[in-house]
N, C-alpha and C positions, 0 to 999 in steps of 0.2 A: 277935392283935395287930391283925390289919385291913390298911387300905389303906395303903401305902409312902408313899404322900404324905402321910400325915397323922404320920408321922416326921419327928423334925430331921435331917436327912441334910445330906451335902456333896457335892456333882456335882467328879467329879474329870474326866471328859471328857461334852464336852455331847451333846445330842442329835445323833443321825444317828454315832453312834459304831459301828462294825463291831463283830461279834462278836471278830472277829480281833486289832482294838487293842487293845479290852479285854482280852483273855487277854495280849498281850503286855507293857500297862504294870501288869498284876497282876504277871507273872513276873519284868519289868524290877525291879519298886519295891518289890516285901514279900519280906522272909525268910521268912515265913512262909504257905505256896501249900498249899489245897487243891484238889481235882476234884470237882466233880459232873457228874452227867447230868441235861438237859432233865429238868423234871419234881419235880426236888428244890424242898421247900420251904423257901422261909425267911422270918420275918417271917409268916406264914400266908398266902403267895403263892407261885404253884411259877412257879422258873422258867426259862424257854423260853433256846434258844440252840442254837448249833454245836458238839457236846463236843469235846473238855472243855471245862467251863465253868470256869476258874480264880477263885477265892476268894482272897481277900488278908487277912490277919488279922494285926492289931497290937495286943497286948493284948485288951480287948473292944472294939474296932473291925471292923467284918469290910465287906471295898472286893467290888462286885461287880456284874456286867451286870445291867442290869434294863430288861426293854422292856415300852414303854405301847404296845398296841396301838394303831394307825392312826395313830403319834406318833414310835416312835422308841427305839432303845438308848441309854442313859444309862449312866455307872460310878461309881455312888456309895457312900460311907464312911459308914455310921450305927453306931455306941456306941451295942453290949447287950454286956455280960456273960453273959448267960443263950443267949443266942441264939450267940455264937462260942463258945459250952463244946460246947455242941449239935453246933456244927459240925465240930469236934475229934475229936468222937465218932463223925460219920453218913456224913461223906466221906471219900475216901481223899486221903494225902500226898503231895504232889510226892515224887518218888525220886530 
């Protein structure tokens, strides 16, 4: 799929966002919460953080930390289908 930016995405909190908020307004605002560990790909970018890295998936929406080197964590919402089926499969569920 390539580079994140060249997806329609939507910034749910802006730059310089902590790893820590992001996981918290994943767990606050989706019913439905996965885990990854640093490393996991997605969108064909692996990526980086504090585990757990909480995922947020609404239908094929899936909300999730994502940091641009020398720039900054971002928590953005991009619609794939194919990519949150993925992720249903490859991560483990909140408990």
């Amino acid at each position: 799929m390539g580079c994140i930016e060249n997806l329609k995405y939507e910034m749910l909190l802006p730059l310089g966002a902590s790893f820590k908020e992001c996981r918290e307004y994943v767990e606050k605002h989706f019913a439905e919460i996965w885990y990854v560990d640093p490393g996991y790909k997605l969108f064909d970018e692996y990526i980086i953080g504090l585990p757990p890295i909480a995922l947020g998936l609404d239908g094929g929406k899936i909300v999730f930390p994502y940091t641009k080197p020398c720039h900054g964590t971002y928590l953005l919402r991009i619609e794939d289908d194919d990519e949150a089926a993925r992720v249903r499969k490859t991560a483990r569920k909140k408990k």
